[in-house]
N, CA, C and O of each residue as an XYZ file, in Angstrom:
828
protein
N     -77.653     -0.723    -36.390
C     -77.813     -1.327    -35.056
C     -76.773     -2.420    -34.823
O     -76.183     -2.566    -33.752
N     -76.505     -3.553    -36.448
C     -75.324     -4.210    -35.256
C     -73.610     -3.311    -35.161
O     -72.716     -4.011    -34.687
N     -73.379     -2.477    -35.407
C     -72.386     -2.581    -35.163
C     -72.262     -1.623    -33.889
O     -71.215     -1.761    -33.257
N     -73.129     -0.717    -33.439
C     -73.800     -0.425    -32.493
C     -73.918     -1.537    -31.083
O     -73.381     -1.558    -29.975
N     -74.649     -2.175    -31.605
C     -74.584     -3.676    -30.481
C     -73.396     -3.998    -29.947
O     -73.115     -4.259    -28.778
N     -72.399     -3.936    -31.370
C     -71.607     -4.570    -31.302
C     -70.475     -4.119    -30.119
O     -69.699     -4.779    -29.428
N     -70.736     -2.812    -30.219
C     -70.119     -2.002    -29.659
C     -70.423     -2.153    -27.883
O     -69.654     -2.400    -26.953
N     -71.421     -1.970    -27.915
C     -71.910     -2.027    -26.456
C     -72.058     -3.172    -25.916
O     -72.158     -3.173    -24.689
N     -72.103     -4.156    -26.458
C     -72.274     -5.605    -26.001
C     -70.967     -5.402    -25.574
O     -71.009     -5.610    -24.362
N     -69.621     -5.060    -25.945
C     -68.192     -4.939    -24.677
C     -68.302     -4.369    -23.419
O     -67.404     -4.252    -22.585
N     -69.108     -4.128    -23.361
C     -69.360     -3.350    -21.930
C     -68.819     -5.343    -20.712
O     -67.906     -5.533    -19.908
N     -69.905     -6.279    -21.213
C     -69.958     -7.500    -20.829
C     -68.611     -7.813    -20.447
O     -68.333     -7.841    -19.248
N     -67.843     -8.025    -21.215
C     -66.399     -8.537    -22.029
C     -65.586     -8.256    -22.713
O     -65.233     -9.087    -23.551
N     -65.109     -7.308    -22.668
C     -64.264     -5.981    -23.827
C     -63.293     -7.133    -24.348
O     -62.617     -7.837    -23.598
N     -63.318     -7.223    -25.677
C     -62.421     -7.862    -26.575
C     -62.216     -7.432    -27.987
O     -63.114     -6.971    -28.691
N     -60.820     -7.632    -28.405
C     -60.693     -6.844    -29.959
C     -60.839     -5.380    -29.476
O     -61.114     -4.774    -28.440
N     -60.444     -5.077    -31.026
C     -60.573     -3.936    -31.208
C     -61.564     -3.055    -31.137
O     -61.453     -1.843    -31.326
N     -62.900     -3.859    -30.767
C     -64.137     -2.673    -30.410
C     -64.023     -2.766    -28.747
O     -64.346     -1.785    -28.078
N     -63.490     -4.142    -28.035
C     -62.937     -3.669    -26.531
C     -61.962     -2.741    -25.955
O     -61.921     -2.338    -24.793
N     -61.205     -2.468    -26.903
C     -60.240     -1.334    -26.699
C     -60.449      0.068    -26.505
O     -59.934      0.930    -25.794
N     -61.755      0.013    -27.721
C     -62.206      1.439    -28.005
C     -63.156      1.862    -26.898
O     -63.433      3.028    -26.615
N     -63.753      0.455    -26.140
C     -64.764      1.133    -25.128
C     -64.011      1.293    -23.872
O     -64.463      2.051    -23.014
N     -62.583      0.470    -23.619
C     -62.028      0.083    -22.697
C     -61.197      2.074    -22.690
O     -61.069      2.662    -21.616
N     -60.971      2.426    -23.403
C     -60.663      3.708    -23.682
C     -61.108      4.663    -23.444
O     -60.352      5.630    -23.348
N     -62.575      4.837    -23.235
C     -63.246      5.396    -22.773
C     -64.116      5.462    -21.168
O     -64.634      6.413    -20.583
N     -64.005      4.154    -20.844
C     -64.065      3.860    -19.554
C     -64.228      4.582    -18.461
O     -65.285      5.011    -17.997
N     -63.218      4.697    -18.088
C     -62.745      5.680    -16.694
C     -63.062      6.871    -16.512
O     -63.207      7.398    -15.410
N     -63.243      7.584    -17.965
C     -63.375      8.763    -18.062
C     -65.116      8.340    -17.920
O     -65.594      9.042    -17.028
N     -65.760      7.775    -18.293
C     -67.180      8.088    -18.690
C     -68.019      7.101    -17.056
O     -69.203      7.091    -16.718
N     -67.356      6.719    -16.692
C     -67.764      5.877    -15.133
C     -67.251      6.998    -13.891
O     -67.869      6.964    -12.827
N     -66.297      7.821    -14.032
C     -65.726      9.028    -12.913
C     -66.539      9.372    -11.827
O     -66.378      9.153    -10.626
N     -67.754     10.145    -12.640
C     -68.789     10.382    -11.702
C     -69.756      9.920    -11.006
O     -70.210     10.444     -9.990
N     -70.267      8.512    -11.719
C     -70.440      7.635    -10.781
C     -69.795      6.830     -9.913
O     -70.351      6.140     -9.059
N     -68.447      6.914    -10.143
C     -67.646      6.417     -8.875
C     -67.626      7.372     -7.752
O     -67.636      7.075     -6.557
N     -67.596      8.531     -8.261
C     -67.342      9.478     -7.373
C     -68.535      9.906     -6.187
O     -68.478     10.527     -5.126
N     -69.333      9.420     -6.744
C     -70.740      9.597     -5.885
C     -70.707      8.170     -5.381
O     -70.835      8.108     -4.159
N     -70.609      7.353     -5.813
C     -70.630      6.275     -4.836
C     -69.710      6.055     -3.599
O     -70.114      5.834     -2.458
N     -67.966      6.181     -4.138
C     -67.479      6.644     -3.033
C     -67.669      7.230     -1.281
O     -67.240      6.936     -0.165
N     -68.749      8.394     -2.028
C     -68.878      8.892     -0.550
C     -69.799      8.491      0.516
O     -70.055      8.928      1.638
N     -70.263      7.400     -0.290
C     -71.128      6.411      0.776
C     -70.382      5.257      1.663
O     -70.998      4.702      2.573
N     -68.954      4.904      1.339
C     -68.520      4.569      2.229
C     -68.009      5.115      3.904
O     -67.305      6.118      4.022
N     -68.340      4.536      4.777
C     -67.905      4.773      6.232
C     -66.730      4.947      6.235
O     -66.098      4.227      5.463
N     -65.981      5.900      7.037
C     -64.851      5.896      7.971
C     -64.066      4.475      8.152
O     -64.782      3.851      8.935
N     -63.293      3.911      7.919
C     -63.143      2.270      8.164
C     -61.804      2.720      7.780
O     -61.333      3.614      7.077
N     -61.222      1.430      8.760
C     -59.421      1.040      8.313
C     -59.472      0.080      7.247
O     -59.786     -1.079      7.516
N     -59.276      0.328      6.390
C     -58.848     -0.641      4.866
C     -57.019     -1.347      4.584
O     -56.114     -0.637      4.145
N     -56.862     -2.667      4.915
C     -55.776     -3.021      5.006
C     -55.742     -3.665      3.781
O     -54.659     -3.779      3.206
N     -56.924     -4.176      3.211
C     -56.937     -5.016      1.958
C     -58.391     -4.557      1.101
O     -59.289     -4.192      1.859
N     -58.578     -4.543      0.276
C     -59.582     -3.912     -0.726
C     -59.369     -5.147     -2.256
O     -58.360     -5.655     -2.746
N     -60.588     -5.232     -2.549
C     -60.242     -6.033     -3.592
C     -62.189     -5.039     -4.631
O     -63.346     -4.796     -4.287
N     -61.314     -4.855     -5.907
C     -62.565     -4.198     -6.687
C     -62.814     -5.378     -7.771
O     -62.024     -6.015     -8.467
N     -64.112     -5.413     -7.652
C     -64.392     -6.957     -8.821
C     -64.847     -5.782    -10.083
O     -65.089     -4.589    -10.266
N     -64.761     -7.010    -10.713
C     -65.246     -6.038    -11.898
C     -64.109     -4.721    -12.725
O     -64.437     -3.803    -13.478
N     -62.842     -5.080    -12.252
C     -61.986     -3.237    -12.241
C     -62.202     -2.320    -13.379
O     -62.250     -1.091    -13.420
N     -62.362     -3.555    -14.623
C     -62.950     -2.388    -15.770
C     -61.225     -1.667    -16.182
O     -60.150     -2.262    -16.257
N     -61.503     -0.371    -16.360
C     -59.794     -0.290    -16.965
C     -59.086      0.240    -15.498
O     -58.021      0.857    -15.483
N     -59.629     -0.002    -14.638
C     -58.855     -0.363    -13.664
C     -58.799      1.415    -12.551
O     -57.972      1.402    -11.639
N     -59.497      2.493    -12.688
C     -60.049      3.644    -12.443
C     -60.140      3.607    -10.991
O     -59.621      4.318    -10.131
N     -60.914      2.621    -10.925
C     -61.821      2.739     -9.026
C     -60.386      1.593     -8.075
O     -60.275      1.565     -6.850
N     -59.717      0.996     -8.807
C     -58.803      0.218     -8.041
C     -57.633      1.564     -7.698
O     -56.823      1.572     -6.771
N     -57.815      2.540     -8.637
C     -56.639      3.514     -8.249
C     -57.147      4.331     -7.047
O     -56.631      4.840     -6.052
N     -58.699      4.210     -7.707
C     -59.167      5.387     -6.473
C     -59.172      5.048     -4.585
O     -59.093      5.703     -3.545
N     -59.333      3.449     -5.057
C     -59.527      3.030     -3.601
C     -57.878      3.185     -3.206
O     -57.745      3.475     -2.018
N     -56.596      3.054     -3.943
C     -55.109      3.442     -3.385
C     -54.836      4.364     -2.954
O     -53.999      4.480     -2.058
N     -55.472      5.288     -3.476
C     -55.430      6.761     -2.991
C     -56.256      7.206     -1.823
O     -55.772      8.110     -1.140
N     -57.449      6.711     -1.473
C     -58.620      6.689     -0.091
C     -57.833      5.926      0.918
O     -57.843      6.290      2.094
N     -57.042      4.722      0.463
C     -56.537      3.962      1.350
C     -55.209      3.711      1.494
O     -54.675      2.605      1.419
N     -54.597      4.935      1.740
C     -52.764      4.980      1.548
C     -52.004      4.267      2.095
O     -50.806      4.408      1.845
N     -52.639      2.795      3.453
C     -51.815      1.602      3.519
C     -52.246      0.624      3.262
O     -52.226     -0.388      3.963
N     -52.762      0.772      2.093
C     -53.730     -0.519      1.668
C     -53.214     -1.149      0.320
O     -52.751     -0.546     -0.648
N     -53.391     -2.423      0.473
C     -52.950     -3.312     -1.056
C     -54.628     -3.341     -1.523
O     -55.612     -3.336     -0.784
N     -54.584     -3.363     -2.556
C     -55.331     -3.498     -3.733
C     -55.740     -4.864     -4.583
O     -55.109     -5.180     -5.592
N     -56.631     -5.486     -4.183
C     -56.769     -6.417     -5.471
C     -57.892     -6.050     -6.631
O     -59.080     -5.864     -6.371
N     -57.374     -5.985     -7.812
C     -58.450     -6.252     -8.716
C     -58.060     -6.833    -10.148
O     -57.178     -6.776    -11.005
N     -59.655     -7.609     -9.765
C     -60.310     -8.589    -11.141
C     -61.015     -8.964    -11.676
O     -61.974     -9.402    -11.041
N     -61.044     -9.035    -12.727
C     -62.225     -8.842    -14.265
C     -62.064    -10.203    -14.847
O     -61.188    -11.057    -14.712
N     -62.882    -10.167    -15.356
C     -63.298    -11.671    -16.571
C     -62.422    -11.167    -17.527
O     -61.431    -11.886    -17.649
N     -62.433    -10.111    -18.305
C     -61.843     -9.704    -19.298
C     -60.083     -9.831    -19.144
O     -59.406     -9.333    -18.244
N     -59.599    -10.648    -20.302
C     -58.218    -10.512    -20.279
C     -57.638     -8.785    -20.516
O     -56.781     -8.224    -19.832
N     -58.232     -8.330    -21.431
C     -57.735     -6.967    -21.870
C     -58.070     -5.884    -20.905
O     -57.335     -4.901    -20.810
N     -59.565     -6.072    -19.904
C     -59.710     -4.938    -19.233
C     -58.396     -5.409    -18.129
O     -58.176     -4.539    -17.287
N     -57.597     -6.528    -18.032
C     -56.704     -6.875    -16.813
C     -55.732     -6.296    -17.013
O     -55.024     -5.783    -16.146
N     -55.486     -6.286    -18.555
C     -54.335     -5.171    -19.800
C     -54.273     -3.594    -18.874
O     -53.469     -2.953    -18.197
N     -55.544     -3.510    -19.315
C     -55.692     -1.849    -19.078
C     -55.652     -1.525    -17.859
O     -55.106     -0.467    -17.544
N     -56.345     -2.542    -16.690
C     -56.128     -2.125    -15.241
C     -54.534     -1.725    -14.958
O     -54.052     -0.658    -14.579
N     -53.922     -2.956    -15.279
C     -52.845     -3.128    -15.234
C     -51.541     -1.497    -15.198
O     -50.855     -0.834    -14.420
N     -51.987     -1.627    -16.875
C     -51.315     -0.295    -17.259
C     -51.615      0.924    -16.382
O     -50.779      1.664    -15.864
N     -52.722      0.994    -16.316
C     -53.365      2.509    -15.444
C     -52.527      2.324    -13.690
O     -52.153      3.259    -12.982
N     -52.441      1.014    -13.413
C     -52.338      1.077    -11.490
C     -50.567      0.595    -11.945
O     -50.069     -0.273    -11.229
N     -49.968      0.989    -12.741
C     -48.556      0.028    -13.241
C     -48.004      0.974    -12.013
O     -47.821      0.111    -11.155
N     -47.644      2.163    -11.435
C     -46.822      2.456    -10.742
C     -46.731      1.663     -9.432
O     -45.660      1.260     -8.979
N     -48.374      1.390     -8.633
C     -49.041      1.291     -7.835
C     -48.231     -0.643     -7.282
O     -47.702     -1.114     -6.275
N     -48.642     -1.186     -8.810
C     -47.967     -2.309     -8.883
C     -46.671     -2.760     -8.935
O     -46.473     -3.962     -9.108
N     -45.803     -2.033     -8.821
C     -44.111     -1.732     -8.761
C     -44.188     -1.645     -8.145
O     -43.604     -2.607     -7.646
N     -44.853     -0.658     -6.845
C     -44.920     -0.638     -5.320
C     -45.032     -1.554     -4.340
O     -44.353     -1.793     -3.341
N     -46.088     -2.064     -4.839
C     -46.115     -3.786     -4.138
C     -47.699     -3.329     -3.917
O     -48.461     -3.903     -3.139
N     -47.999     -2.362     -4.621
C     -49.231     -1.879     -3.074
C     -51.006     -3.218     -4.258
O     -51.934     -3.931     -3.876
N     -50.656     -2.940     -5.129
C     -51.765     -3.657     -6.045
C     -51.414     -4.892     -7.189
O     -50.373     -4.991     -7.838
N     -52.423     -5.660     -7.226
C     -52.606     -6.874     -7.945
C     -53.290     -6.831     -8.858
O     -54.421     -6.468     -8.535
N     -53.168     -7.045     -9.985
C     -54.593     -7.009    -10.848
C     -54.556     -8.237    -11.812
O     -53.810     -8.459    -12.765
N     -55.795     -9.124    -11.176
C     -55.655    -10.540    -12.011
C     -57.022    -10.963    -12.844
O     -58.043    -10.440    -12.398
N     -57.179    -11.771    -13.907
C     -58.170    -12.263    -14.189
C     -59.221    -13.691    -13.435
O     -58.819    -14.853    -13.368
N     -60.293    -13.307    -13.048
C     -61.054    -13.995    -12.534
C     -62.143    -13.804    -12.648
O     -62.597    -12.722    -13.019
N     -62.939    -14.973    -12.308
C     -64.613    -15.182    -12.282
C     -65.504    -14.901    -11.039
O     -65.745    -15.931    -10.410
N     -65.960    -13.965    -10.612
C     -66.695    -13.137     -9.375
C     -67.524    -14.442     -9.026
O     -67.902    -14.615     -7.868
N     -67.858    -15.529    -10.206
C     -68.747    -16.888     -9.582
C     -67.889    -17.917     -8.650
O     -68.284    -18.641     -7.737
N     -66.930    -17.785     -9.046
C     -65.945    -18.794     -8.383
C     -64.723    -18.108     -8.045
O     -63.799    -18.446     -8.784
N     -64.397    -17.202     -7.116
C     -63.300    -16.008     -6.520
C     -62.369    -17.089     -6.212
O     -62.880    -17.979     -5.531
N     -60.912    -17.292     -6.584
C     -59.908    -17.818     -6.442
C     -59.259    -16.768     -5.411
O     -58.299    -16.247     -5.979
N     -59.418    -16.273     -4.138
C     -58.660    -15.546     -3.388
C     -59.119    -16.044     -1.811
O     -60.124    -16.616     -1.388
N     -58.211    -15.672     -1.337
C     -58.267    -16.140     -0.206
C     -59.791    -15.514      0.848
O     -60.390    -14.438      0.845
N     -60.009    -17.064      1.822
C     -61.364    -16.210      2.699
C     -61.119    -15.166      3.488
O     -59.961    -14.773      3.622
N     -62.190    -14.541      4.145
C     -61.802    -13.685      5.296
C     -60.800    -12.846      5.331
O     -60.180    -12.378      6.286
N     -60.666    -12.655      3.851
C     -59.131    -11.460      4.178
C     -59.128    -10.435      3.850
O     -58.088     -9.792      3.992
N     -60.285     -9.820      3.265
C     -60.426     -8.174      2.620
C     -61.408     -7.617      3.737
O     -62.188     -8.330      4.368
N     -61.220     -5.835      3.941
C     -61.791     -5.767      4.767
C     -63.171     -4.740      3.763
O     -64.146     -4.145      4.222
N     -62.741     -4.871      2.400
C     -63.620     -3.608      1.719
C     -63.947     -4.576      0.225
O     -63.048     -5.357     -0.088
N     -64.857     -4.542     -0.429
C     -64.969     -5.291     -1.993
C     -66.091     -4.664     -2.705
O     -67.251     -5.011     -2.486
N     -65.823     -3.885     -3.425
C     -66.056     -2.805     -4.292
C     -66.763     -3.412     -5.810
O     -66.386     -4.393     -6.450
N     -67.794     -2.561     -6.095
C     -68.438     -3.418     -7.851
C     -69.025     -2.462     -8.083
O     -70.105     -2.146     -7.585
N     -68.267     -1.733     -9.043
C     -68.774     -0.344     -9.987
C     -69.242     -0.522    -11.436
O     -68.376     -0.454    -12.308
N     -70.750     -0.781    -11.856
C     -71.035     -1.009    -13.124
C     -70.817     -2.400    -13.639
O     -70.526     -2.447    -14.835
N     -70.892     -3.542    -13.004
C     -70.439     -4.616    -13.050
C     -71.568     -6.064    -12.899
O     -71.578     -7.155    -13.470
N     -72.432     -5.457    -11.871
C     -73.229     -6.873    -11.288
C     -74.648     -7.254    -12.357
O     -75.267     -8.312    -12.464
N     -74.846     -5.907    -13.071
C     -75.556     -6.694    -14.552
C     -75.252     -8.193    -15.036
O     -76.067     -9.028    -15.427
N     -73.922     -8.304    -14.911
C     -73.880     -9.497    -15.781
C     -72.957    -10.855    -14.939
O     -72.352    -11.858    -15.317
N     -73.289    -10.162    -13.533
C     -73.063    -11.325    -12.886
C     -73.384    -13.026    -13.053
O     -73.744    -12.934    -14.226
N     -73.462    -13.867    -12.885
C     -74.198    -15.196    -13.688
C     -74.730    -15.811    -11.419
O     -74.164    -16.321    -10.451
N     -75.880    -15.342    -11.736
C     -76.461    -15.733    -10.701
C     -76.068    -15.013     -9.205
O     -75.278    -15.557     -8.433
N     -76.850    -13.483     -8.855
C     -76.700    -12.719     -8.282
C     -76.176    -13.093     -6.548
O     -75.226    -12.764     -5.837
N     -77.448    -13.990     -6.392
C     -77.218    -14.629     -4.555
C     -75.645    -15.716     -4.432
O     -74.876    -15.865     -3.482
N     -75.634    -16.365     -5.919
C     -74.209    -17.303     -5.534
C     -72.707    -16.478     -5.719
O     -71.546    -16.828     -5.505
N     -73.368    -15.115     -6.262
C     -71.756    -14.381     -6.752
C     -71.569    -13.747     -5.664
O     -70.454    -13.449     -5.235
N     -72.970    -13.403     -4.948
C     -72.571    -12.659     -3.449
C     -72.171    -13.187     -2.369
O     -71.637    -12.531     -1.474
N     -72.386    -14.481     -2.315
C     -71.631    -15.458     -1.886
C     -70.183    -15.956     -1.272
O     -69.676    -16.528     -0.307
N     -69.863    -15.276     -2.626
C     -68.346    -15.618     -2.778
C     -67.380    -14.006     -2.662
O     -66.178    -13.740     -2.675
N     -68.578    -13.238     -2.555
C     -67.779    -12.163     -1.872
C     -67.696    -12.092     -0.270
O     -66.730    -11.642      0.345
N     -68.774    -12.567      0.259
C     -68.929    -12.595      1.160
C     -67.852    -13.872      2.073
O     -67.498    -13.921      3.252
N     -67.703    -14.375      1.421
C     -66.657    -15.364      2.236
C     -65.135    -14.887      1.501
O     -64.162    -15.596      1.758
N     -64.944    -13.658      0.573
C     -63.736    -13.500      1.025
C     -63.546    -12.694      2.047
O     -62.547    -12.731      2.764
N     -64.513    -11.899      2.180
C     -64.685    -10.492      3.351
C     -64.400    -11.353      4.835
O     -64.807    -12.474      5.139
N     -63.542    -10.394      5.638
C     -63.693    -10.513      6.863
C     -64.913    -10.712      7.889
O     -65.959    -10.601      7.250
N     -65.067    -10.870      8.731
C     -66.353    -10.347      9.775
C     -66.225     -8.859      9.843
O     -65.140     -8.286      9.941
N     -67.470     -8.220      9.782
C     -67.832     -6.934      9.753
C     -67.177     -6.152      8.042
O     -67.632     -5.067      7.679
N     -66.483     -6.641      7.485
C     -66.226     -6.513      6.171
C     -67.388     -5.541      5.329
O     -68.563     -5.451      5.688
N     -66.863     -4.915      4.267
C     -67.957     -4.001      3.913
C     -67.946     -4.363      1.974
O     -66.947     -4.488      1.266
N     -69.106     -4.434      1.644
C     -69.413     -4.782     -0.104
C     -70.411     -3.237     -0.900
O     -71.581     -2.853     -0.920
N     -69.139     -2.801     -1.425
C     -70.034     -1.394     -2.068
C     -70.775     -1.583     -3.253
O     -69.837     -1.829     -4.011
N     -71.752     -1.642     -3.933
C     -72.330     -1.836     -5.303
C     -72.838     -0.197     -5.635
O     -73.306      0.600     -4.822
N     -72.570      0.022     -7.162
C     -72.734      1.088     -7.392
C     -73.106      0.868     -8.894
O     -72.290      0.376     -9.673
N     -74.558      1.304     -9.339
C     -75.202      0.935    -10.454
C     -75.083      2.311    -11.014
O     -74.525      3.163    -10.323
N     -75.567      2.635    -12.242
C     -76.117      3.979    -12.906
C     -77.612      3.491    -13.520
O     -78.306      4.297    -14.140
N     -78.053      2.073    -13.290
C     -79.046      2.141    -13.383
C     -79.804      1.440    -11.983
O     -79.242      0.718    -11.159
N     -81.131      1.845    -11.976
C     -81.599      1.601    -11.001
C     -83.113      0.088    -11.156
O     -83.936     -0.362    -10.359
N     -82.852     -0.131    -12.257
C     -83.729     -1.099    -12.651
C     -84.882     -1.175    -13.455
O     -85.559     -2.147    -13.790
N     -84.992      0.164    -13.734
C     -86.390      0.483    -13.634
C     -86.506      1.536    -14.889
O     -87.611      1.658    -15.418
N     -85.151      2.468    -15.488
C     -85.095      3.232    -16.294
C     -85.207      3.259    -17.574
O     -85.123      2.133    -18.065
N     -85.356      4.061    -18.284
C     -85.819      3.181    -19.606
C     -84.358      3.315    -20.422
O     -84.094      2.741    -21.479
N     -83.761      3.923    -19.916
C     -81.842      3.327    -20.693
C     -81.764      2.212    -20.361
O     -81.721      1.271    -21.154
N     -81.728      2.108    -19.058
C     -81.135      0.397    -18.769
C     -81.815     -0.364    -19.051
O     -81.432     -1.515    -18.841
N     -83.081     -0.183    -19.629
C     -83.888     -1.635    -19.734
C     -83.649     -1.473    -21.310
O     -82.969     -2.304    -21.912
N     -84.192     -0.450    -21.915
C     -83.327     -0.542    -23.777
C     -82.067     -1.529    -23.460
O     -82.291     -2.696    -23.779
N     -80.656     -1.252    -22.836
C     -79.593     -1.545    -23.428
C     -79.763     -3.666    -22.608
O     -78.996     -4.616    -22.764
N     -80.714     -3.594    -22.043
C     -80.910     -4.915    -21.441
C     -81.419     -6.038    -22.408
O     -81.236     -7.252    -22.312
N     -82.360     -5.074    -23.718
C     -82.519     -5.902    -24.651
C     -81.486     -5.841    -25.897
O     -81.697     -6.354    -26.997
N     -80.572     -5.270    -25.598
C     -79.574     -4.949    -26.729
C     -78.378     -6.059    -26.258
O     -77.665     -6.786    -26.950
N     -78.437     -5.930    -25.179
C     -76.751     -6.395    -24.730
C     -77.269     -7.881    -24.154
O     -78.081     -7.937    -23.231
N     -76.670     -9.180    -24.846
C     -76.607    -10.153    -24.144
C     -76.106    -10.645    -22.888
O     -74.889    -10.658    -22.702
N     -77.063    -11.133    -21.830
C     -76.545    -11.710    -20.634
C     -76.731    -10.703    -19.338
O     -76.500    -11.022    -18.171
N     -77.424     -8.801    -20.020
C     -77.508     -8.108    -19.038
C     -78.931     -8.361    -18.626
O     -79.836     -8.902    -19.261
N     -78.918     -7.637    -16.930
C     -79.865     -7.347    -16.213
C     -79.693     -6.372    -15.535
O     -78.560     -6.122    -15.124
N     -80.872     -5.477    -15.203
C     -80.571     -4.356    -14.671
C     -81.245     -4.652    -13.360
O     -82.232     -5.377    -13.485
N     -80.958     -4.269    -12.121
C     -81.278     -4.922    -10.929
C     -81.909     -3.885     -9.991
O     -81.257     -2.893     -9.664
N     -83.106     -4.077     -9.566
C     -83.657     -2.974     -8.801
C     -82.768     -2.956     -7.313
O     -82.131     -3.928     -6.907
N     -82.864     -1.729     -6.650
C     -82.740     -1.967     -5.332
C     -83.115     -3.463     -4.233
O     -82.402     -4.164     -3.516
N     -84.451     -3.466     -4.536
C     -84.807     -4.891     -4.004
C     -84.204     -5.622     -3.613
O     -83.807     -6.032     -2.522
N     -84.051     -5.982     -5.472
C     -83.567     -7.226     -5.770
C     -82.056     -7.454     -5.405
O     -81.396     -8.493     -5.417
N     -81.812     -6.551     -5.176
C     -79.994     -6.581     -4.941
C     -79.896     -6.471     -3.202
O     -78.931     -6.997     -2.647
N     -80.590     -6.001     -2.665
C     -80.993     -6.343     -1.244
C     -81.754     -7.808     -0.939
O     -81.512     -8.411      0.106
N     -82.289     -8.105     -1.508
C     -82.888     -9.383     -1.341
C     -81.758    -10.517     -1.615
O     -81.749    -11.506     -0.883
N     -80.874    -10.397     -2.584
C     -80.232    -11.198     -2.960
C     -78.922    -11.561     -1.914
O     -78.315    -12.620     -1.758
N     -78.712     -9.908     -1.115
C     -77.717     -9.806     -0.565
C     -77.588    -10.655      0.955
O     -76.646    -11.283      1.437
N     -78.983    -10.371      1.472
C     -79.541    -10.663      2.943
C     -79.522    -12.462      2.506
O     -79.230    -13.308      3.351
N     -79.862    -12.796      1.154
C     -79.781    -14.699      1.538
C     -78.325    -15.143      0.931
O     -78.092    -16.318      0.644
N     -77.306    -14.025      0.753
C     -75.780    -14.486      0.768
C     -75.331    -14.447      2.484
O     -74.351    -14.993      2.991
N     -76.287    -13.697      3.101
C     -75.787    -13.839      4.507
C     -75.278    -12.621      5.217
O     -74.838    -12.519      6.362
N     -75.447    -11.670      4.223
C     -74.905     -9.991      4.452
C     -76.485     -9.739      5.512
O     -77.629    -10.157      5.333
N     -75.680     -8.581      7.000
C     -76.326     -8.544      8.125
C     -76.865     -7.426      8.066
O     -77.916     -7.270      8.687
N     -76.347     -6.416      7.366
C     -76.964     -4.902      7.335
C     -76.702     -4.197      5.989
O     -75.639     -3.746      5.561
N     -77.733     -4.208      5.512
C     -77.958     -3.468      4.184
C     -78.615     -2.302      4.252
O     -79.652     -2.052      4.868
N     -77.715     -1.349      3.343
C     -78.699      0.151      2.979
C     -78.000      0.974      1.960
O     -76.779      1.043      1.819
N     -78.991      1.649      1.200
C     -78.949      1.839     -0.143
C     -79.389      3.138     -0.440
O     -80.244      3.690      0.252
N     -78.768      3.771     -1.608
C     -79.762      5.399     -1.831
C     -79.879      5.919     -3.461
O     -79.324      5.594     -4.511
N     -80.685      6.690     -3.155
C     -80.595      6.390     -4.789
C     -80.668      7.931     -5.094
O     -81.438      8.681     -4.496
N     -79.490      8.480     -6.428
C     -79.434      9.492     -6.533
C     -80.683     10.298     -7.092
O     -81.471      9.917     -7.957
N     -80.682     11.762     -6.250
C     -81.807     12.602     -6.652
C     -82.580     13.100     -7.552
O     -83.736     13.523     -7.588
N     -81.410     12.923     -8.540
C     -82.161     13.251    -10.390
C     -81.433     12.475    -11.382
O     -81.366     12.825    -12.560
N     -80.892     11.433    -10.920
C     -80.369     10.308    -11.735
C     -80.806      8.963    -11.452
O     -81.258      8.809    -10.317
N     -80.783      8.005    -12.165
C     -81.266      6.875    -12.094
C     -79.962      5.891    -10.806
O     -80.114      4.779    -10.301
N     -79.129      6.588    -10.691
C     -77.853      6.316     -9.854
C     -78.410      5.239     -8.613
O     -79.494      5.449     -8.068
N     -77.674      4.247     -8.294
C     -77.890      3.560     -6.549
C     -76.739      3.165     -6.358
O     -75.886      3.001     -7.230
N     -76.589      2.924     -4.838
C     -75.661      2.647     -4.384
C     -75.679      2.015     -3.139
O     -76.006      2.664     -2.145
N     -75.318      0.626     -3.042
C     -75.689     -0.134     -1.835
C     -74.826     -0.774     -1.030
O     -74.101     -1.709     -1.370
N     -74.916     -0.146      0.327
C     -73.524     -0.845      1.027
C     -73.766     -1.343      1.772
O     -74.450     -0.800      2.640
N     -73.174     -3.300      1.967
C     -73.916     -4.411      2.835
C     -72.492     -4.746      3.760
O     -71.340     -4.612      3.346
N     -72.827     -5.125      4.861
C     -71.690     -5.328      6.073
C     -72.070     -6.374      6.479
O     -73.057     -6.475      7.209
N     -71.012     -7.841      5.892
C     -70.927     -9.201      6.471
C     -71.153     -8.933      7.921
O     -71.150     -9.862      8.729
């Protein structure tokens, strides 16, 4: 079990050489839940997109490709997942079209009101205080601005609640609670769905 732990506790913070190995696996093993979350976004002009959380950096490519005049920001706590974003969007970033920096989703160092899309795939488990991190998405977003959250767990499953006592600092967040949290950051219209034979949700709130 610990080296097991050890392993999965990077999910949090990928570092060393057991962050590499999960950071490696990543993209490939998150695909399909991006991919289903994806299609819950609206029709919308995307001039700026910023993905928190980027992880090895997968869903920041995907939103370049959905949004072919759009710059890209994304950023992680993790120095190494910023490594790997990096590497994966490197063409993207020669282009001018993407950024990928390290930061804290509690305290967003980016400018207000300037994204029109902000994306969190597998990420808000280990947010540090759900209503103040939404917060600070919400004041980088424009007016009418859109915030996608996309879990594989739904709060309630008995994977996510096992790996909740395994992994320090996680929480697995019901629908609710992630609607509840969202409406007292100040987000005006929330709605959410939850996949048919998976523990999957996906919730998209419009400053």
């Amino acid at each position: 079990m610990g080296l097991f732990k050890d392993y999965v506790s990077q999910t949090r913070k990928p570092e060393g050489v057991l962050g590499k190995l999960l950071l490696g696996g990543m993209n490939a093993g998150h695909a399909k839940l991006a991919d289903w979350g994806f299609t819950h976004l609206p029709d919308l002009p995307v001039e700026r997109a910023v993905d928190l959380g980027c992880g090895g950096g997968l869903n920041a490519g995907v939103l370049l490709k959905k949004y072919p005049q759009s710059h890209v920001t994304a950023i992680d706590y993790s120095a190494l997942s910023v490594e790997k974003a990096k590497a994966y969007n490197k063409a993207m970033i020669a282009a001018g079209r993407c950024t990928v920096q390290q930061g804290d989703v509690s305290a967003l160092a980016l400018p207000e009101n300037a994204f029109d899309l902000a994306t969190a795939f597998e990420t808000i488990y280990f947010w540090p205080g759900l209503s103040q991190c939404f917060r600070q998405v919400a004041k980088v977003l424009r007016d009418g601005g859109y915030f996608l959250i996309c879990n594989e767990s739904d709060g309630k499953d008995a994977t996510g609640l096992k790996f909740e006592t395994i992994i320090d600092g996680m929480h697995c967040y019901t629908l609710e609670e992630i609607e509840k949290a969202l409406k007292e950051a100040g987000f005006s219209a929330v709605t959410a769905d939850h996949h048919p034979s998976k523990p999957w949700i996906t919730v998209l709130a419009q400053k």
